[in-house]
BALOBA-1460 file (C-alpha; in Angstrom, 3 decimals):
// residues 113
<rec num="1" residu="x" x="75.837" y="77.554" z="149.428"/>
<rec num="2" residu="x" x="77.407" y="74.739" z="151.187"/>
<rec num="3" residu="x" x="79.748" y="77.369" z="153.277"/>
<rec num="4" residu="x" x="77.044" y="77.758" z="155.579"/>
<rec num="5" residu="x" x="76.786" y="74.377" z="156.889"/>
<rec num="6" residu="x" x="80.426" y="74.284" z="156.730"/>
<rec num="7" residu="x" x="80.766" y="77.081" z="159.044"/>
<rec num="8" residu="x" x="78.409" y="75.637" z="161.042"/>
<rec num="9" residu="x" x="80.839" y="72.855" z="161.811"/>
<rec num="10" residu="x" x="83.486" y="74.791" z="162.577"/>
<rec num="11" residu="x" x="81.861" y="76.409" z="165.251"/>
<rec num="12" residu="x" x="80.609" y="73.026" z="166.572"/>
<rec num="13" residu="x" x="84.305" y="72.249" z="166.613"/>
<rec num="14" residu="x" x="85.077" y="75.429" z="168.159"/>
<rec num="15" residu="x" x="82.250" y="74.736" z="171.279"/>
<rec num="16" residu="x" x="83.053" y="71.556" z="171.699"/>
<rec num="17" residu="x" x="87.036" y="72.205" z="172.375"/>
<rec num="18" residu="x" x="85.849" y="75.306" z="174.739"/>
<rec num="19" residu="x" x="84.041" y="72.196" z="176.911"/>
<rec num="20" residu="x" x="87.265" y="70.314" z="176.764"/>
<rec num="21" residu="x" x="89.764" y="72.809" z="177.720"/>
<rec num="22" residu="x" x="88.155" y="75.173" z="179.392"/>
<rec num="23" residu="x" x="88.301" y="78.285" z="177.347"/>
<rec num="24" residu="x" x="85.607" y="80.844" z="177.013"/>
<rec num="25" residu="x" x="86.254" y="83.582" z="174.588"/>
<rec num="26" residu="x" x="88.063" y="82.832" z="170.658"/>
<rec num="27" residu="x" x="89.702" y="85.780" z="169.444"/>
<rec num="28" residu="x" x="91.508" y="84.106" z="165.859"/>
<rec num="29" residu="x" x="90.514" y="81.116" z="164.479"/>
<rec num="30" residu="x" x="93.046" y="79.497" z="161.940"/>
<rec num="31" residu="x" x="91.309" y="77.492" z="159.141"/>
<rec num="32" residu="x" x="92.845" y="75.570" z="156.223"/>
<rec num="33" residu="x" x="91.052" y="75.431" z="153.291"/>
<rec num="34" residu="x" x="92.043" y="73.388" z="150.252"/>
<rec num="35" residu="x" x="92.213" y="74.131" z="146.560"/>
<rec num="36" residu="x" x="90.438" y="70.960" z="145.457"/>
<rec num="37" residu="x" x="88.345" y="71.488" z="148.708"/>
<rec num="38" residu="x" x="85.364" y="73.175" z="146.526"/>
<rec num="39" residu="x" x="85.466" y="75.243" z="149.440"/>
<rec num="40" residu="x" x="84.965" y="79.143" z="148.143"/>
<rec num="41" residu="x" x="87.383" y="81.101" z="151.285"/>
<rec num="42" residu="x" x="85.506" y="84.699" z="150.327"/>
<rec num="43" residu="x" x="81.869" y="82.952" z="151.304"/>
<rec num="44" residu="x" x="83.675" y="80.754" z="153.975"/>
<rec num="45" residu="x" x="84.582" y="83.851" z="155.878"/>
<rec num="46" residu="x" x="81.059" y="85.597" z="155.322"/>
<rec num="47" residu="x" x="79.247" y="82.574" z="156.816"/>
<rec num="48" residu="x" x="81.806" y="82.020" z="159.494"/>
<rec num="49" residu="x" x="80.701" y="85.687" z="160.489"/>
<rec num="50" residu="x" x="76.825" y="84.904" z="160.105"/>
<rec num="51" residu="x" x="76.941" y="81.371" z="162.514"/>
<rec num="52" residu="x" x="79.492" y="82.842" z="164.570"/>
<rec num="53" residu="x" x="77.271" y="86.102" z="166.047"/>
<rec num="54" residu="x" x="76.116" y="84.835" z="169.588"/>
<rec num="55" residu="x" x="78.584" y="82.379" z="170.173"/>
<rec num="56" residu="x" x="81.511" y="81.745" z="171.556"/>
<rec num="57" residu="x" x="83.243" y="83.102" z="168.558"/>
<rec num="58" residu="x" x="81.572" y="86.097" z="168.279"/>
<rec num="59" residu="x" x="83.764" y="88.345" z="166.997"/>
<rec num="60" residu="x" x="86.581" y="86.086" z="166.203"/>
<rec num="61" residu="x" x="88.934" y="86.432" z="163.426"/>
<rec num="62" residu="x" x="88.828" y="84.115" z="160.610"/>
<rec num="63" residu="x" x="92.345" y="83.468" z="159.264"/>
<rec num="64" residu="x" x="92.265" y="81.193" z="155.954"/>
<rec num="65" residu="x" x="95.160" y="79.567" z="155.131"/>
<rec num="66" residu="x" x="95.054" y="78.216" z="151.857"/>
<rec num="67" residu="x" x="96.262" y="75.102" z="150.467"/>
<rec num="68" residu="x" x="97.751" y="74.108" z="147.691"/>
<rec num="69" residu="x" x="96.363" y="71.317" z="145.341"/>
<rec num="70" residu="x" x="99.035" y="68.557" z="144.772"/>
<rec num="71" residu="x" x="98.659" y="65.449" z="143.293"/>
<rec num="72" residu="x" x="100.624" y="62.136" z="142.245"/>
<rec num="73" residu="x" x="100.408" y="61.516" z="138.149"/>
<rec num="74" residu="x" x="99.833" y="57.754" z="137.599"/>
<rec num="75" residu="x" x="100.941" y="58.475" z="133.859"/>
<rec num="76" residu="x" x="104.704" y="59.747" z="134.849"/>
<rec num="77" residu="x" x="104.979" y="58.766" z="138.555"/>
<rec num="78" residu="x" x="105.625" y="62.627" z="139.745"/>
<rec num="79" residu="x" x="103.788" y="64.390" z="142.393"/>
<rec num="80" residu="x" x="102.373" y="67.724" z="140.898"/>
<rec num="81" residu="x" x="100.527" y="71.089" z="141.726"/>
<rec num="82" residu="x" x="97.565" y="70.963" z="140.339"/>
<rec num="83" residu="x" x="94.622" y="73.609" z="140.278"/>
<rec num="84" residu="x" x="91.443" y="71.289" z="139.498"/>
<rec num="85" residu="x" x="90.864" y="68.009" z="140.496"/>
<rec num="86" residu="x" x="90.576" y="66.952" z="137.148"/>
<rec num="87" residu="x" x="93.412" y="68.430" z="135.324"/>
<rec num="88" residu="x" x="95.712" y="67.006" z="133.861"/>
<rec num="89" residu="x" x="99.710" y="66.469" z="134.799"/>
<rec num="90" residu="x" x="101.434" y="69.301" z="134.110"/>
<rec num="91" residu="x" x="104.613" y="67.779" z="133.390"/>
<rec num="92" residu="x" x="103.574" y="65.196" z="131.164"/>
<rec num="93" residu="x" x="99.932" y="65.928" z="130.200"/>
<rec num="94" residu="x" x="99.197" y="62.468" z="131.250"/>
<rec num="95" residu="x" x="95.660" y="61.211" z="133.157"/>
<rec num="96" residu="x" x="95.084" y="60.827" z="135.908"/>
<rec num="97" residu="x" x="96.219" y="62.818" z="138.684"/>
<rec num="98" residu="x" x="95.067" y="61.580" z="141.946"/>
<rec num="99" residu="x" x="94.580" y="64.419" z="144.972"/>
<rec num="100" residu="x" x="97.377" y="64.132" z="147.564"/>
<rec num="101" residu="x" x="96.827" y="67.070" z="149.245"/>
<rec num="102" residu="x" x="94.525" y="70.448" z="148.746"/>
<rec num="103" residu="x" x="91.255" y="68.545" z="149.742"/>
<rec num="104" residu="x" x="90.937" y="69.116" z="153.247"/>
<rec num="105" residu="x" x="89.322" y="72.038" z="155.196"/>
<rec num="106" residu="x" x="90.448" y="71.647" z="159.007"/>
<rec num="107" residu="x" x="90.560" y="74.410" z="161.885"/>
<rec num="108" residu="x" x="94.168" y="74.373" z="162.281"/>
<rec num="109" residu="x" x="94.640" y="76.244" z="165.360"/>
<rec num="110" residu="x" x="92.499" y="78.713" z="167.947"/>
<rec num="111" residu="x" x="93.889" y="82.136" z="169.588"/>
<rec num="112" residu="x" x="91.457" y="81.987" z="173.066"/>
<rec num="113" residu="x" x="90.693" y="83.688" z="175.958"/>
């Protein structure tokens, strides 16, 4: 399960912008998580809430948003929403689609203390 180490990071990210701006205590942390991410938000949130316990989010809440999978078709030109990176255009059936958006995971914003 790759959410682990994932979650890991985010509360790197978390510590490291306490030490920068000074705060001491996250109450909501806002997380984007893509479709094409391979990112699974149910076991994201359950290892958020493993790594988190002792730390400065300790307690936090974990807010996915989640984001859609779009993606240009080279066959037709049109930019698409797509489920899978891997499937084809849904306007014109055509190959491939290539990823514009839906494969990031980023902490969007913090709630603090």
């Amino acid at each position: 399960m790759h959410e682990m180490s994932l979650a890991e990071g985010v509360v790197q990210i978390i510590e490291d912008a306490a030490r920068e701006q000074g705060f001491r205590k996250v109450k909501t942390v806002f997380l984007e998580i893509g479709w094409l991410s391979s990112v699974e938000p149910d076991a994201m949130a359950f290892c958020f809430g493993a790594v988190s316990r002792g730390t400065i989010a300790d307690g936090a809440t974990l807010e996915i948003i989640e984001v859609p999978g779009r993606g240009e078709c080279l066959s037709c030109g049109r930019t698409v929403e797509i489920g899978a990176v891997f499937d084809p255009c849904p306007e014109c059936g055509g190959y491939p689609v290539h990823p514009t958006a839906g494969t990031e995971m980023r902490v969007r914003e913090l709630e603090v203390d």
